[in-house]
MDAnalysis code that builds the backbone (N, CA, C; Angstrom):
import MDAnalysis as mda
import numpy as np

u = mda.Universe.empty(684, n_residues=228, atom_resindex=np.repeat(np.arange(228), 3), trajectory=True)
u.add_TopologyAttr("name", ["N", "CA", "C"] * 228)
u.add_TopologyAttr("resid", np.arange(1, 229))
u.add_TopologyAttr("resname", ["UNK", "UNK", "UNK", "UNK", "UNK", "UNK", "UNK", "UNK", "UNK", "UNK", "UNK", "UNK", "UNK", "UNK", "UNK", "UNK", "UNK", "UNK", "UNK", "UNK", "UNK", "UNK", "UNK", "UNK", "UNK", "UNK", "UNK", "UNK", "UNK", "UNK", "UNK", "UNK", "UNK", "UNK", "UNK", "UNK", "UNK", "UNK", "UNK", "UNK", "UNK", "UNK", "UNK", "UNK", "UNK", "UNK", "UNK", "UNK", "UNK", "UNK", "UNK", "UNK", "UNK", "UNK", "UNK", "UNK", "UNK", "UNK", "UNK", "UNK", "UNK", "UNK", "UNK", "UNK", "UNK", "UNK", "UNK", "UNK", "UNK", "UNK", "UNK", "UNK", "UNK", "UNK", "UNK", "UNK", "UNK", "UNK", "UNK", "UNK", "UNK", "UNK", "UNK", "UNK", "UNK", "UNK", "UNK", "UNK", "UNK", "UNK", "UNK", "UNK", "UNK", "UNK", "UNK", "UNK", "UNK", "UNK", "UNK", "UNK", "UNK", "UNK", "UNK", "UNK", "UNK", "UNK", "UNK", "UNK", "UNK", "UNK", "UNK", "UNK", "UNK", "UNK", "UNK", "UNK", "UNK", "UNK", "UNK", "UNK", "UNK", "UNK", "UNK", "UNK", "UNK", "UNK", "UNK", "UNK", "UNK", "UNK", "UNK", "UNK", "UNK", "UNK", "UNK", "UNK", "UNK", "UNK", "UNK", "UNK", "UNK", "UNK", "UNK", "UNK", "UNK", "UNK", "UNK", "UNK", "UNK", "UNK", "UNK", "UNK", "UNK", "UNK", "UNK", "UNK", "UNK", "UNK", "UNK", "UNK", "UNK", "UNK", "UNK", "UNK", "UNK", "UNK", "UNK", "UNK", "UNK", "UNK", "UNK", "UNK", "UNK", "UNK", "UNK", "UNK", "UNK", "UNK", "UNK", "UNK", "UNK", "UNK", "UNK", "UNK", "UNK", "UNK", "UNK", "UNK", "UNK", "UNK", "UNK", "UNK", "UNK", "UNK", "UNK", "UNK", "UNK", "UNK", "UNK", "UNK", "UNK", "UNK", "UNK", "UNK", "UNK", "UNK", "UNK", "UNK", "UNK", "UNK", "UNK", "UNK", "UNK", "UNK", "UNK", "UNK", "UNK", "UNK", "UNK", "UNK", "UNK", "UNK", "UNK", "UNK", "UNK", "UNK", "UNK", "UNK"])
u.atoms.positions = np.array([
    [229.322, -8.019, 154.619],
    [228.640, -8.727, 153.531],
    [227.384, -7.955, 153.143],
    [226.951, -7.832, 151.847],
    [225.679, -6.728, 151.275],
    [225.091, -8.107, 151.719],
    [223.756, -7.117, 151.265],
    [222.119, -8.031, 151.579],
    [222.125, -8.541, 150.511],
    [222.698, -8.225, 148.887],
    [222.707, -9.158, 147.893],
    [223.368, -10.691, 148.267],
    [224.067, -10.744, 148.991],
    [225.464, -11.865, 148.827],
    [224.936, -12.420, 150.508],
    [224.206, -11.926, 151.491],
    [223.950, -12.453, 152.298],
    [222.663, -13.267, 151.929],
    [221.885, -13.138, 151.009],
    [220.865, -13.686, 150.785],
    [220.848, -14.767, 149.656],
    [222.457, -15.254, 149.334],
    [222.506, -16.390, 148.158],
    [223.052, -17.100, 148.532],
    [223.077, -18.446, 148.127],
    [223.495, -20.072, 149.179],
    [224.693, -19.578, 148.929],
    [225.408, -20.691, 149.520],
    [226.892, -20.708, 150.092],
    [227.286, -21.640, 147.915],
    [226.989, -22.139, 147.409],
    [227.537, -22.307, 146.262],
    [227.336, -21.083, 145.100],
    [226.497, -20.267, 145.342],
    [226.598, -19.084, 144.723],
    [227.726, -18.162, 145.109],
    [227.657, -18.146, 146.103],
    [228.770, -16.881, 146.737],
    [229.949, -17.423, 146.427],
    [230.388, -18.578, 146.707],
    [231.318, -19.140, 146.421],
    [231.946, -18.849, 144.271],
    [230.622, -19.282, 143.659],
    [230.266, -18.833, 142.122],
    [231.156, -17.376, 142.240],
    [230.170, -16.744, 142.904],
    [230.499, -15.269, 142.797],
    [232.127, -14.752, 142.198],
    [232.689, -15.436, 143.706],
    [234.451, -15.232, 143.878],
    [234.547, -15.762, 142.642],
    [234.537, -16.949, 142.644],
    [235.458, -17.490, 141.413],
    [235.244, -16.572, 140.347],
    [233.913, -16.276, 139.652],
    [233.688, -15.693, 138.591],
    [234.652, -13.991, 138.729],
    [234.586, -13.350, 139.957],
    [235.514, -12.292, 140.025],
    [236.832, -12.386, 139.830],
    [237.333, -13.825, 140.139],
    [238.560, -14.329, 139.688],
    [239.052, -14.881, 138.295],
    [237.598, -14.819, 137.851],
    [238.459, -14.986, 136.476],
    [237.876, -13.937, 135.298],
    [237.277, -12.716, 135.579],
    [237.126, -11.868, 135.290],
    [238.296, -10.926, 135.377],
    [239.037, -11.028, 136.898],
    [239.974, -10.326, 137.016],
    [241.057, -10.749, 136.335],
    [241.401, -12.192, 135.660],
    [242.770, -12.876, 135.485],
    [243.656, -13.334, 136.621],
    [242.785, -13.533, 137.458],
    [243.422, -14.414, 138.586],
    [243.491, -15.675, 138.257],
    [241.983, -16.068, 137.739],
    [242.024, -17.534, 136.795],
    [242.164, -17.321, 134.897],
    [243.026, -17.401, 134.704],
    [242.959, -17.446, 132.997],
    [242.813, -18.462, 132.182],
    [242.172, -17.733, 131.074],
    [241.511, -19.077, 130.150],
    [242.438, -20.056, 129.905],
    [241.836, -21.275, 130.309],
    [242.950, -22.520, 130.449],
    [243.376, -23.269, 131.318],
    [243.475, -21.650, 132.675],
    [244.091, -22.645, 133.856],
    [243.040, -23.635, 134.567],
    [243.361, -24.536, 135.062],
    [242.015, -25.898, 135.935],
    [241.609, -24.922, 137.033],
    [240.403, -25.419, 137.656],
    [239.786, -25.098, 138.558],
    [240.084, -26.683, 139.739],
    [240.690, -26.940, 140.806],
    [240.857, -27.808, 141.660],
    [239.892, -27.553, 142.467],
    [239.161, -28.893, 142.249],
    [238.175, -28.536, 143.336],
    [238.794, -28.457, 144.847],
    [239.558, -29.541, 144.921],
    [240.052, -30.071, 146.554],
    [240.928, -28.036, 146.753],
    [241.876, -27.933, 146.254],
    [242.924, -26.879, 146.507],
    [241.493, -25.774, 146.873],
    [240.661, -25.117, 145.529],
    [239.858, -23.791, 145.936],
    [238.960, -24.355, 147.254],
    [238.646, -25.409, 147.198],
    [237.813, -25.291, 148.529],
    [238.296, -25.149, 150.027],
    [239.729, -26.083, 150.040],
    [240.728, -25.834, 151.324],
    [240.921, -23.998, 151.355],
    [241.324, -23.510, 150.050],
    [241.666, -22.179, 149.964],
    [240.241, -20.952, 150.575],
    [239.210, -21.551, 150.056],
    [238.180, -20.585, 150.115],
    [237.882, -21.260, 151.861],
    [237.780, -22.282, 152.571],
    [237.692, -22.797, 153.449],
    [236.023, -23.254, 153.685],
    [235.913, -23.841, 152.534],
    [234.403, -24.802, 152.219],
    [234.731, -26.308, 151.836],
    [233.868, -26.726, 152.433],
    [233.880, -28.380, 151.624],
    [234.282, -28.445, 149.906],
    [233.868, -29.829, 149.179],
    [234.033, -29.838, 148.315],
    [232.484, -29.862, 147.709],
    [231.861, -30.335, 147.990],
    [230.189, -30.178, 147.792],
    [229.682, -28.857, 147.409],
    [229.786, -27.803, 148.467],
    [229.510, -26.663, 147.408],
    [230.263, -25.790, 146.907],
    [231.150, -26.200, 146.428],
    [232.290, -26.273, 145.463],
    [232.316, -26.617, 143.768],
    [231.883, -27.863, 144.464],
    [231.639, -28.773, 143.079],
    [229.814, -27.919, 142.420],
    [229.196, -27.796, 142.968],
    [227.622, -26.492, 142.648],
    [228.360, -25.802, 142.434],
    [229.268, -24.793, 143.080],
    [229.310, -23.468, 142.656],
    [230.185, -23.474, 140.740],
    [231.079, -24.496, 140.844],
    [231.928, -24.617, 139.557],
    [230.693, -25.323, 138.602],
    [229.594, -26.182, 138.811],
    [228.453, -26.019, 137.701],
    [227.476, -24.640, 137.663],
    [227.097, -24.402, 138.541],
    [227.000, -22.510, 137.868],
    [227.899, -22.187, 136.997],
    [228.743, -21.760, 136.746],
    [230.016, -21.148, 135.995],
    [230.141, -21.923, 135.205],
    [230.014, -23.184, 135.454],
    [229.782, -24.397, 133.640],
    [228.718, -23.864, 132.836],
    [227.203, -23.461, 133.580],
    [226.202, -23.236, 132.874],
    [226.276, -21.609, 132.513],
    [226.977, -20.950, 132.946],
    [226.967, -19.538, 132.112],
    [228.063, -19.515, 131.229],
    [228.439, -20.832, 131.415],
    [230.190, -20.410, 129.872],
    [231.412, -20.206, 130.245],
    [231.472, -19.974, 131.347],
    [232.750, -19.155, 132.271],
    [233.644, -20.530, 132.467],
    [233.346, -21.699, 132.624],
    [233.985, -23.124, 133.143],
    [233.829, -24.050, 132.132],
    [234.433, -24.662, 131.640],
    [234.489, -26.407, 130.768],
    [234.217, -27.343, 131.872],
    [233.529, -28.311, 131.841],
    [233.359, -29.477, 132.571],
    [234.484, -30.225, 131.605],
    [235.208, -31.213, 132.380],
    [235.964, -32.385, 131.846],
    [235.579, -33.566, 132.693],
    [235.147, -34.646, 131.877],
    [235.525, -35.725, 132.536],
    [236.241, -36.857, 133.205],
    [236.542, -36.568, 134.479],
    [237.575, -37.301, 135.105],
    [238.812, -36.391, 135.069],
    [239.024, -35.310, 134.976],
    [240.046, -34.516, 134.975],
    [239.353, -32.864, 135.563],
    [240.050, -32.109, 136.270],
    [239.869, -30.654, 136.576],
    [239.126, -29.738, 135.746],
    [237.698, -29.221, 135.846],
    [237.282, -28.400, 135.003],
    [238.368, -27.513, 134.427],
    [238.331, -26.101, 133.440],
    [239.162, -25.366, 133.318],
    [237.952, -24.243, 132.905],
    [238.935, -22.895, 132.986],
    [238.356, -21.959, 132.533],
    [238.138, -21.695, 131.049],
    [236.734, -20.966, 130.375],
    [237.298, -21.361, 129.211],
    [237.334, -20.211, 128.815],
    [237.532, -20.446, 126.988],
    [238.290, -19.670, 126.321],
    [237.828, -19.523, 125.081],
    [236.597, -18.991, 125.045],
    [235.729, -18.642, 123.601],
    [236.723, -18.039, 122.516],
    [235.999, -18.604, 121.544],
    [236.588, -18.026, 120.242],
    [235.996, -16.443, 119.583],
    [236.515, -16.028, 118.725],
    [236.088, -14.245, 118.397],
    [234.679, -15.018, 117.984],
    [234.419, -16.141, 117.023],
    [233.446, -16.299, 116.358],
    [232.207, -17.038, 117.455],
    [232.501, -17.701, 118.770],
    [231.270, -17.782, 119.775],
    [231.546, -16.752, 120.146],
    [232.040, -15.633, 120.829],
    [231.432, -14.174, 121.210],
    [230.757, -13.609, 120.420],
    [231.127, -13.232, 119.339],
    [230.483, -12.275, 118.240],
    [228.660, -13.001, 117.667],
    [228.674, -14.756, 118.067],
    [227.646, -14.985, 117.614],
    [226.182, -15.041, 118.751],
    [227.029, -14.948, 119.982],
    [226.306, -14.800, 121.164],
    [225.965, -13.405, 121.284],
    [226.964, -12.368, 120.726],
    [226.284, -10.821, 120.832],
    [225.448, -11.236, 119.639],
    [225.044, -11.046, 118.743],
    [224.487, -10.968, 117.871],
    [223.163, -11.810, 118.626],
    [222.931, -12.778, 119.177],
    [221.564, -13.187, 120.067],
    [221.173, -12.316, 120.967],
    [222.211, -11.805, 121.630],
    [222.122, -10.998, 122.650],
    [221.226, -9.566, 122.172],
    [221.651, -9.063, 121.473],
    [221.087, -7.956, 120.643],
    [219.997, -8.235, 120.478],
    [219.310, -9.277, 119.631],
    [217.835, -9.533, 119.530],
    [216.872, -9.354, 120.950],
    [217.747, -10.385, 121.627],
    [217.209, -10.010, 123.021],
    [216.973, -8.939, 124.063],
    [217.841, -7.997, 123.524],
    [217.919, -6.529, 124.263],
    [217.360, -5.706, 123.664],
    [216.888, -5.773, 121.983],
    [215.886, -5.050, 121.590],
    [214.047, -5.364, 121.869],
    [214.091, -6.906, 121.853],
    [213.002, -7.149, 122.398],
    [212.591, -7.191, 123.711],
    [213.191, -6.976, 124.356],
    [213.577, -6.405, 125.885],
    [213.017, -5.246, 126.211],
    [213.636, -4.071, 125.578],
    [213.412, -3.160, 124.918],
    [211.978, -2.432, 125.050],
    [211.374, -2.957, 124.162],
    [210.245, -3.158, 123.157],
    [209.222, -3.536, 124.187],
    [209.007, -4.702, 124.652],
    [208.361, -5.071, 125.396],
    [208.496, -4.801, 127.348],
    [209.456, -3.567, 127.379],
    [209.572, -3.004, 128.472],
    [208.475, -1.657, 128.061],
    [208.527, -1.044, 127.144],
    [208.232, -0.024, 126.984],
    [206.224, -0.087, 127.114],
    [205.838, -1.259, 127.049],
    [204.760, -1.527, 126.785],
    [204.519, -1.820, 128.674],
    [205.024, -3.197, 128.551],
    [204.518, -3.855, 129.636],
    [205.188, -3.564, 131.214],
    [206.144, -2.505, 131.219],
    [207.119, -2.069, 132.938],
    [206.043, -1.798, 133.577],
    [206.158, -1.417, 134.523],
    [205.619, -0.770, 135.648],
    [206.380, 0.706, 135.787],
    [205.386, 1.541, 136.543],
    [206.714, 3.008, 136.918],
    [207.730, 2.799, 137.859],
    [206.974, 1.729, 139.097],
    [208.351, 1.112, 139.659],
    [209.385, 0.377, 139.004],
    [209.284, -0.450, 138.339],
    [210.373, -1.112, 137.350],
    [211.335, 0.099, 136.375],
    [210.361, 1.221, 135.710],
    [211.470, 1.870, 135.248],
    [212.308, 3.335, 136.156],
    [211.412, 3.025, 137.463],
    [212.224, 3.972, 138.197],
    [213.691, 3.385, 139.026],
    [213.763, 1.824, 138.979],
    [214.447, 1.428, 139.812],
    [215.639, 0.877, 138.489],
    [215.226, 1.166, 137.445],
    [216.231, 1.244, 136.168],
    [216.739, 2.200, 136.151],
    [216.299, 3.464, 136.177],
    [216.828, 4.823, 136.650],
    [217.507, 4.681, 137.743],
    [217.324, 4.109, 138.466],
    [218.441, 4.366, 139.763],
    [219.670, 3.549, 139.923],
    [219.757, 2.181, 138.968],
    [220.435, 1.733, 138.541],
    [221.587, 3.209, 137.649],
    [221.242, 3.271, 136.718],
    [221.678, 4.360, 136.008],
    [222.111, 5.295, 136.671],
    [221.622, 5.862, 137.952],
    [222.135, 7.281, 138.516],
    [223.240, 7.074, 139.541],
    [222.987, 5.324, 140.043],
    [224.301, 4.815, 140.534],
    [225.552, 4.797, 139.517],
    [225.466, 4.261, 138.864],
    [226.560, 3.843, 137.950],
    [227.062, 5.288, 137.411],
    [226.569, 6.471, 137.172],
    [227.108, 7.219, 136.832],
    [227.909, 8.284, 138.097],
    [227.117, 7.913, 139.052],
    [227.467, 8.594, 140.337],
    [229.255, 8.246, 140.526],
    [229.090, 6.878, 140.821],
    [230.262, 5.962, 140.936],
    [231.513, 5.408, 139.693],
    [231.249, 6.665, 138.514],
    [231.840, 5.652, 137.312],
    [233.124, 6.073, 137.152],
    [233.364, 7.147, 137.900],
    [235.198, 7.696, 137.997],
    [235.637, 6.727, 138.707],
    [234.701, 6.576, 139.927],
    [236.096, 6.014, 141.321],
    [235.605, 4.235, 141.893],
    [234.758, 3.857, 141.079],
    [233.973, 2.784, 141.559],
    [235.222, 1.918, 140.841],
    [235.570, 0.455, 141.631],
    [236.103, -0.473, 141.234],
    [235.624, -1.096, 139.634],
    [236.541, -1.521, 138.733],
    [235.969, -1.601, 137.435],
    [235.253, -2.667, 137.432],
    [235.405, -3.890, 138.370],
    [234.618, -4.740, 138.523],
    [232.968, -4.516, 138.881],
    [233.339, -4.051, 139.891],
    [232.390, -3.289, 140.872],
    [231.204, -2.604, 139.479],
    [231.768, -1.958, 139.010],
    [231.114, -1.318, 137.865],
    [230.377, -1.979, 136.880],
    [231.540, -2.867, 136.433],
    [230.424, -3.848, 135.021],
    [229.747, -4.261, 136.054],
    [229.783, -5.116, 136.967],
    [228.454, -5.506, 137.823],
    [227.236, -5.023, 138.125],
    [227.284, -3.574, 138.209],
    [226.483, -2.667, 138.305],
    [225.592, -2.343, 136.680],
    [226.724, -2.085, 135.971],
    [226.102, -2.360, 134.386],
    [225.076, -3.271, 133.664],
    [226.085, -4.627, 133.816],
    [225.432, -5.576, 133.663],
    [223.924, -5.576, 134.624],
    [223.282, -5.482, 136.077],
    [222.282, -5.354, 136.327],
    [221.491, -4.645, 135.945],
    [221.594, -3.431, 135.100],
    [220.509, -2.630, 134.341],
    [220.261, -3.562, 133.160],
    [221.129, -4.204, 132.582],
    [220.904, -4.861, 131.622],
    [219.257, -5.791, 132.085],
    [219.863, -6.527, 132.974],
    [219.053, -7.427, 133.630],
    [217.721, -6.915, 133.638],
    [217.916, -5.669, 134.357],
    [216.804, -5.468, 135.265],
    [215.447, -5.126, 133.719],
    [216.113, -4.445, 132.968],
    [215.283, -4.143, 131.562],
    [215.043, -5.625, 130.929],
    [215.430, -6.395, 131.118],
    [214.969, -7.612, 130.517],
    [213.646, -8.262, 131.128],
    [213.676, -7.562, 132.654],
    [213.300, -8.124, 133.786],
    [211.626, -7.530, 133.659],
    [212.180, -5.637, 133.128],
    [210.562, -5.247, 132.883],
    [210.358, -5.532, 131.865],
    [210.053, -6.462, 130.934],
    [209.807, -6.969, 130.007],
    [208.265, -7.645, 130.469],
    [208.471, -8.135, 131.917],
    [207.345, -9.079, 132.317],
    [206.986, -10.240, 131.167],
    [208.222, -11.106, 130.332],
    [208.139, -12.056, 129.767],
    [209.596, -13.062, 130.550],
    [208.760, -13.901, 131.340],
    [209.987, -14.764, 132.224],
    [210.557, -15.581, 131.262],
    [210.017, -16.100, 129.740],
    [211.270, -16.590, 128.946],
    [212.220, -15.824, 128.972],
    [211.927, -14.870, 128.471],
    [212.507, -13.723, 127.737],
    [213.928, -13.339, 128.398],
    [213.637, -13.057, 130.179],
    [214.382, -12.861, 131.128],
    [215.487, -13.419, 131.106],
    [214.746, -15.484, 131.064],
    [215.859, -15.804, 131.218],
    [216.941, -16.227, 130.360],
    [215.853, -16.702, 129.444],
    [217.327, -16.585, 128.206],
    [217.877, -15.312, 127.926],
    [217.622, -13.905, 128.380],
    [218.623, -12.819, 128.265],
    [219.384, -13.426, 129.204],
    [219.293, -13.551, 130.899],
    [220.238, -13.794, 131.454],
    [221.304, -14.673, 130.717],
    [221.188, -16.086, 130.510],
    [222.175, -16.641, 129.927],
    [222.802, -16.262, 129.396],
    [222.488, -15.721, 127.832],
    [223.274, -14.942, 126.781],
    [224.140, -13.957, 127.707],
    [223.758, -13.156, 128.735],
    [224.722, -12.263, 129.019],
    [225.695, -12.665, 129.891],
    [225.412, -14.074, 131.126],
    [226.019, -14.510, 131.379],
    [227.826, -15.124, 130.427],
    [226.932, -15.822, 129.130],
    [227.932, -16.452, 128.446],
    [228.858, -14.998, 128.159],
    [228.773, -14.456, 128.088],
    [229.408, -12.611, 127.413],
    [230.161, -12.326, 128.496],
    [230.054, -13.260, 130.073],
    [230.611, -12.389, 131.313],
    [232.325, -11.691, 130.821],
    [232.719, -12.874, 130.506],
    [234.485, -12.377, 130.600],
    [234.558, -11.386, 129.324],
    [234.303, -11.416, 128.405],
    [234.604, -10.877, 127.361],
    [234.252, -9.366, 127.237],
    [232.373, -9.311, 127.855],
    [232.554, -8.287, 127.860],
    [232.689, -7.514, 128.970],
    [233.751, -7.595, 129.647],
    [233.979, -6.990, 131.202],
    [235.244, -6.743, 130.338],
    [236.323, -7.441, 129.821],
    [237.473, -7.004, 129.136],
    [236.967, -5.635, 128.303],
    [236.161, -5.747, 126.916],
    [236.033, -4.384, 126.503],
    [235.654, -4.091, 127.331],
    [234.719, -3.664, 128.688],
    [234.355, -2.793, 128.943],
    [235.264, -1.909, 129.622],
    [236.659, -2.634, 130.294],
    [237.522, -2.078, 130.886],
    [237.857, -0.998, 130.458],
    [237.630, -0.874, 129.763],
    [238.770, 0.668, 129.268],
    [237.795, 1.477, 129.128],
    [238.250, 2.487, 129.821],
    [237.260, 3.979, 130.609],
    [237.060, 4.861, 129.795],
    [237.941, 5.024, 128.572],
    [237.821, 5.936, 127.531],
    [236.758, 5.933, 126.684],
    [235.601, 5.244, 126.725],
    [234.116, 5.229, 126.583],
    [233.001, 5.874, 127.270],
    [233.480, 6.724, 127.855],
    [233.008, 6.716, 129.393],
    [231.453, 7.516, 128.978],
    [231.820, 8.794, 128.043],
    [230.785, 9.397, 127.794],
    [229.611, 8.814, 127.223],
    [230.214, 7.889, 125.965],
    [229.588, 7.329, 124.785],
    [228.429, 6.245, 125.629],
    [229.244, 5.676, 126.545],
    [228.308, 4.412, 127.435],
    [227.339, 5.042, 128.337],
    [227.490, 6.047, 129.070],
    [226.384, 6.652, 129.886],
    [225.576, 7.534, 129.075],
    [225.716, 7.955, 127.740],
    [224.832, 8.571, 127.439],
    [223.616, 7.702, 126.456],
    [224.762, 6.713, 125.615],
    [223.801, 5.444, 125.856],
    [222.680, 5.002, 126.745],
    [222.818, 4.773, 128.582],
    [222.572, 4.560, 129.240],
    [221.125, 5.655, 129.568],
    [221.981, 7.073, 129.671],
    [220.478, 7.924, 130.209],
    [219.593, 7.983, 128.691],
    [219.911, 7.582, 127.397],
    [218.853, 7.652, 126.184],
    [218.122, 6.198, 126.435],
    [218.621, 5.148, 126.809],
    [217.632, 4.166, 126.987],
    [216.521, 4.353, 128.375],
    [217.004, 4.886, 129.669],
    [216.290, 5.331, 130.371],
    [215.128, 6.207, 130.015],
    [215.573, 7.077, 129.510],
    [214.977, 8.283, 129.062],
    [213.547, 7.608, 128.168],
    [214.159, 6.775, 126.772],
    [212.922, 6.359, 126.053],
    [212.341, 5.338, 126.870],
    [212.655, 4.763, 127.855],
    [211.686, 4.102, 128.607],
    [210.816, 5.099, 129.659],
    [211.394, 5.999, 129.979],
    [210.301, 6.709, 130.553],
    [209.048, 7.412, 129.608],
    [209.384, 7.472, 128.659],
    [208.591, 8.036, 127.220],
    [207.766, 7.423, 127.117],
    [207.870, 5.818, 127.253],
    [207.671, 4.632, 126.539],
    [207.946, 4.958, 124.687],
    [209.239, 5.429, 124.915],
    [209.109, 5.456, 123.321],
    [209.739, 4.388, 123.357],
    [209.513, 3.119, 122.020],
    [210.188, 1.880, 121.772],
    [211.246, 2.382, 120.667],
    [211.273, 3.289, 119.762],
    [212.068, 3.711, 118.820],
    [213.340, 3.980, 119.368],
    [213.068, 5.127, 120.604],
    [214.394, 5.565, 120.587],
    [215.142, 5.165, 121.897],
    [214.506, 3.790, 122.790],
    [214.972, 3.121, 123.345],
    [215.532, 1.911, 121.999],
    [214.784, 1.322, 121.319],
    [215.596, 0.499, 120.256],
    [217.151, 0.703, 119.525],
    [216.826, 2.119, 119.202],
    [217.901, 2.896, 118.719],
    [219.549, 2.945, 119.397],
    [218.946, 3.443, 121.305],
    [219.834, 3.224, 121.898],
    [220.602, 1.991, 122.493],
    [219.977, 1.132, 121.809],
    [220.102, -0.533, 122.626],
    [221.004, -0.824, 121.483],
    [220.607, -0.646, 120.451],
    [221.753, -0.974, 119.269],
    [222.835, -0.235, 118.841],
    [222.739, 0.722, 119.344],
    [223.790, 1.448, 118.952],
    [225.231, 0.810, 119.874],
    [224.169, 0.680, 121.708],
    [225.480, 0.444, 122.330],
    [225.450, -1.013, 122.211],
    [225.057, -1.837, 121.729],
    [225.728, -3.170, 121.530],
    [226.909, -3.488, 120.421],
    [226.661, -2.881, 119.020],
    [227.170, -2.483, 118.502],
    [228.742, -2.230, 118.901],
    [228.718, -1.106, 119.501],
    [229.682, -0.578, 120.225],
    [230.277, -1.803, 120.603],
    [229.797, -2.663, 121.464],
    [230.496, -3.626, 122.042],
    [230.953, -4.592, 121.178],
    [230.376, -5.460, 120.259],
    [230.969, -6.394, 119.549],
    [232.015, -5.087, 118.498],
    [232.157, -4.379, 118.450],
    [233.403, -3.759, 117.790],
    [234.446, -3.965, 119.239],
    [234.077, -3.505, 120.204],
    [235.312, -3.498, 121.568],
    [235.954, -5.189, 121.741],
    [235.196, -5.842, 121.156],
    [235.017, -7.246, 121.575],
    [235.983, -7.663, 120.647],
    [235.880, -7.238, 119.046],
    [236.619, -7.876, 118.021],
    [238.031, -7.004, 118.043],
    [238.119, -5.670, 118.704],
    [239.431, -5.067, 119.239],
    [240.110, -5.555, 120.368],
    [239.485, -6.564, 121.052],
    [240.115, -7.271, 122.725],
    [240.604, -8.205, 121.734],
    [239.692, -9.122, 120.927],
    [240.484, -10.490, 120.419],
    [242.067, -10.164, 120.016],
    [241.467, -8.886, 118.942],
    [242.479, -8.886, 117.996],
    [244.150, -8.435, 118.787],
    [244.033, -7.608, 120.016],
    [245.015, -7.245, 121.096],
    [245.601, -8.515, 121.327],
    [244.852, -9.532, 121.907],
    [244.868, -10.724, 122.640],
    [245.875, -11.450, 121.443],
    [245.812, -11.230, 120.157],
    [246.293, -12.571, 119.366],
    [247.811, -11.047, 119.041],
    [247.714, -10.075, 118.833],
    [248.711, -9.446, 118.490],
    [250.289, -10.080, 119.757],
    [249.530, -10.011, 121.693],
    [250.373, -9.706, 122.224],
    [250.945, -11.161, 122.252],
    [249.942, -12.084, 121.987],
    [250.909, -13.681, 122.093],
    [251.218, -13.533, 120.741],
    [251.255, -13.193, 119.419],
    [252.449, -13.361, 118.708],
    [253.477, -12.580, 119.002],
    [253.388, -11.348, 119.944],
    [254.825, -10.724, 120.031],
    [255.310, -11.665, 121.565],
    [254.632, -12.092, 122.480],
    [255.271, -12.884, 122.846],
    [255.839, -14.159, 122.967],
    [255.276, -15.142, 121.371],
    [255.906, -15.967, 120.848],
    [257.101, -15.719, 120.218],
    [257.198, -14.675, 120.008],
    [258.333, -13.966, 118.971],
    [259.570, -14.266, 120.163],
    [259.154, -13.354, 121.651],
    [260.419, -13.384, 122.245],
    [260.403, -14.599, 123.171],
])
């Protein structure tokens, strides 16, 4: 067990799995979440069970139902695309107000974020990877030193978990995203806000196009498999 996952309650970790499970399509949008079955399965009560499946309600990943089995859910192109579009604001002002207010520790440990992920981006698990991604995200929100700011980035990117872990899957970006990656580093070590701005939009961008190419896959392969 890492020191990340040893150091979060037993309904987080629990969060954790599930959310890897339905990132991976182990759980797909739609299917219920049982509390009684995952907790016998994971071999936890139902108590932090029932916490760990409201985490995953509050980042988007779960529907609460009443009196019936949560389920996983299943955003539409038009809540993704309108949550990137928040998201973006937030990662430029992120941005912006990293470049001012970080520390050299804060943007050195963004850099090392970065020198992991590229170290590891051939052979690292793809999960494994957006995870790693997604925490630079974080962590630049983080030198912002504005704790609104933080946390409503977190959310927004939370709500984005499944969707954008799907575009990100596909490796054939590979250059375009890390060089993304070392130009936002880079203008944060500058403190230039321009051409960290520049690079923040460009690769979001990027993503709500990958995002409106996953939908559009997604609705092509269930009409060809309504067809047969």
């Amino acid at each position: 067990m890492s020191e990340e996952i040893a150091d979060t309650t037993l309904p987080e970790q629990i969060a954790r799995q599930l959310r890897r499970d339905i990132l991976r399509g182990k759980l797909a949008p739609g299917d219920p979440i049982k509390e009684r079955v995952n907790a016998g399965g994971m071999g936890v009560s139902r108590t932090p069970m029932r916490e760990a499946i409201r985490i995953l309600a509050k980042e988007g990943l779960v529907i609460l139902r009443p009196s019936r089995s949560p389920v996983v859910a299943s955003p539409t192109l038009k809540e993704a695309t309108d949550a990137i579009e928040v998201l973006m604001a937030l990662e430029l002002l992120s941005g912006e107000l990293a470049c001012k207010q970080a520390s050299d520790a804060d943007i050195a440990a963004i850099e090392a974020i970065q020198t992991a992920m590229e170290a590891r981006y051939d052979n690292a698990d793809k999960l494994d990877l957006f995870e790693i991604d997604m925490s630079l995200h974080r962590a630049i929100a983080e030198a912002s030193h504005n704790a609104s700011l933080a946390e409503t980035h977190r959310a927004y990117l939370q709500r984005l978990w499944r969707v954008r872990y799907l575009s990100a899957s596909q490796r054939e970006s590979r250059e375009r995203v890390l060089r993304q990656h070392r130009e936002i580093v880079e203008g944060l070590k500058k403190r230039d806000a321009e051409q960290v701005r520049a690079a923040i939009q460009s690769h979001l961008e990027h993503l709500s196009l990958n995002v409106q190419n996953r939908f559009a896959k997604e609705a092509e392969e269930a009409a060809r498999n309504g067809r047969g």
